[in-house]
N, C-alpha and C positions, 0 to 999 in steps of 0.2 A: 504494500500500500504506500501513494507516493504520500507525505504530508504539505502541509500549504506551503512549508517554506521550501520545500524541494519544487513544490510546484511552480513556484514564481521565482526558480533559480531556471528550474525546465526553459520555462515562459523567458524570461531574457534570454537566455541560450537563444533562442529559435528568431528571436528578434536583430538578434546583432546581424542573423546573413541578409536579411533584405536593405540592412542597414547598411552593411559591407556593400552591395550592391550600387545602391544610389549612390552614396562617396563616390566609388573608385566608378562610378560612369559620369560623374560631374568633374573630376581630377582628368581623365580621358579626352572628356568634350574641352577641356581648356587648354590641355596638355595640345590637342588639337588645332586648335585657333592658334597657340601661342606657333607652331610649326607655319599654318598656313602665311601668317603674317611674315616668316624667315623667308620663305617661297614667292612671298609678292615681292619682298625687294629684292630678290636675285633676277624676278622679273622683271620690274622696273628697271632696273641697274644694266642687266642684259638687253631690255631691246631701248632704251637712250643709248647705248655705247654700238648698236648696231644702223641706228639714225646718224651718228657721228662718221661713224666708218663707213658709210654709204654715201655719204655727201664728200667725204676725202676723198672715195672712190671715183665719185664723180665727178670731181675736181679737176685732178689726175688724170683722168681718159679724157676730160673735155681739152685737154693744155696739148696732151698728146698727139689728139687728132689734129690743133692746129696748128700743130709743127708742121707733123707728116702727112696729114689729109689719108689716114690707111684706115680703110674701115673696120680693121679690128679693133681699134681705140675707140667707136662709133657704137662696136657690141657691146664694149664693157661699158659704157658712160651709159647707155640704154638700159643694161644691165640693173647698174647702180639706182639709176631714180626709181626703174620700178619697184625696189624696196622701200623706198624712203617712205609713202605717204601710208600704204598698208600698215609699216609698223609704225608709225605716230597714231595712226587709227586702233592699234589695238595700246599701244602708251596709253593714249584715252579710256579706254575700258577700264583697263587696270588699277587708274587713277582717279577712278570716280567716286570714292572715299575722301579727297584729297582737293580741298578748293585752288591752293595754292600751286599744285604742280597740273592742275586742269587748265590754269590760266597759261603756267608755262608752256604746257603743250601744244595750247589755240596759237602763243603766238610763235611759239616754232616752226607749226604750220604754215603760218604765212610768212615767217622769214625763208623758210624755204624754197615758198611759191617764188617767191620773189631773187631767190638767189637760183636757181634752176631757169627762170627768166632770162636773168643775166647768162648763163651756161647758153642759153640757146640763142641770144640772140650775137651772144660771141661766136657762134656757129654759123650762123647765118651771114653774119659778116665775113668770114673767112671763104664760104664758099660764094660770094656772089661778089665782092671787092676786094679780095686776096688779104696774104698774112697781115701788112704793116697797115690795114684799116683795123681787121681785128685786135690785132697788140694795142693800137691806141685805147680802144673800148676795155678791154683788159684793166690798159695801167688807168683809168679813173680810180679803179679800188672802191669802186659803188659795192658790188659784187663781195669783195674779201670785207666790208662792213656790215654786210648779211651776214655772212660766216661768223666774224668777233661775235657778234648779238645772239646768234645761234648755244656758242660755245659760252657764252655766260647763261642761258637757260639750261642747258645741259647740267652745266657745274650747280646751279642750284638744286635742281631735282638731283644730282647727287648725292651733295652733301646733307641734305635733308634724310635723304633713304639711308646713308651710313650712318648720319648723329643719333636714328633710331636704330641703328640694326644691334648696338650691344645690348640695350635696352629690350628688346626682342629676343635677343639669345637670350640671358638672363631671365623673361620671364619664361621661357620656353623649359631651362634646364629647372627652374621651380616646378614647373606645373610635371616634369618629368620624375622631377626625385618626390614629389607627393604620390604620383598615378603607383610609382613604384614600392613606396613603402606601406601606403594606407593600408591596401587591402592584405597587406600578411599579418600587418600588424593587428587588422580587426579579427583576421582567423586565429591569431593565436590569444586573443581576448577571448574569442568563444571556444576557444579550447581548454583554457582558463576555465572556465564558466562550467564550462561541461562536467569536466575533473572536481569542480568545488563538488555540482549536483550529484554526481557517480560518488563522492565520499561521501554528503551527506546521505542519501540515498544507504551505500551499504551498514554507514553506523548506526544508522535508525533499524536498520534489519537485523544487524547484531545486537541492539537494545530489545529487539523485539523476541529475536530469538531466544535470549540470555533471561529476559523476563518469564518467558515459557518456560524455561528449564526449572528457574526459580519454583515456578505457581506446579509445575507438576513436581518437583521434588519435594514438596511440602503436602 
């Protein structure tokens, strides 16, 4: 026979695993987020540093071809911009959490539109007025003052996404070493628990038994 106080030793025992449960799935769900948030700025950081090297890229094959007018310089420059505006489109996605680098990214956009402009219409003068029209339009540096304003929005969304990324690991490596110690720690509380109930349980059987022995030897 269990008595009350075994029974409300029972009764928490049986309590702590649903209890274990909920914790170690809210430690989980955070431990989660705090990863997803590492992921977005690797993201971030990976396609700004892929707008940067697309527009070098383009730079470079635009200057090439008007050296040498060879149309494989013409592949790669074509190449290049078709990356540039897909991934400032998906930058934007990414960033839609984020007021301040949403604004950087609208106007990157247009400093691009505008220095890809310049790329072609340096192009266009090369092939309908030859090199030394082009070179002139070149050296204004209209073009390389898109670029500088490009490369200071860039560097802000940088530096923003690295001032938080320790901040980020740090919550990430908490919500890790909680996910990981809660729930052994609550098993071995209702292991605890269990072990109190299983001795009082057999002393009270031995009181009961010990008591019988008494009442029939008398």
């Amino acid at each position: 026979m269990i008595t009350a106080k075994s029974y409300w030793i029972l009764r928490l025992s049986l309590l702590i695993l649903p209890i274990t449960v909920i914790i170690n799935h809210f430690a989980t769900t955070d431990l989660l987020e705090a990863n997803k948030m590492i992921y977005e700025t690797y993201e971030v950081i990976s396609n700004i540093e892929k707008v940067r090297s697309s527009l070098l890229d383009a730079e470079s094959s635009q200057k090439g071809y008007l050296i040498t007018q060879n149309d494989g310089y013409m592949y790669l420059y074509r190449s290049a911009i078709a990356r540039i505006f897909p991934t400032l489109e998906n930058l934007e996605k990414i960033t839609k959490n984020n007021p301040h680098q949403q604004q950087c990214v609208y106007e990157i956009q247009i400093l691009a539109s505008k220095r890809i402009e310049r790329l072609e219409n340096a192009i266009n003068v090369r092939q309908d007025k030859g090199m030394e029209e082009a070179t002139k339009l070149v050296l204004t540096n209209v073009g390389k003052g898109y670029m500088d304003q490009i490369r200071v929005k860039i560097f802000q969304i940088e530096e923003e996404e690295l001032k938080d990324f320790s901040q980020k690991c740090d919550k990430s490596k908490e919500m890790g070493y909680k996910a990981l110690w809660i729930c052994p720690l609550m098993i071995i509380i209702d292991v605890i628990i269990i072990n109190v109930f299983a001795a009082f349980n057999i002393r009270e059987r031995y009181n009961d038994l010990k008591n019988y022995s008494v009442g029939t030897s008398t």
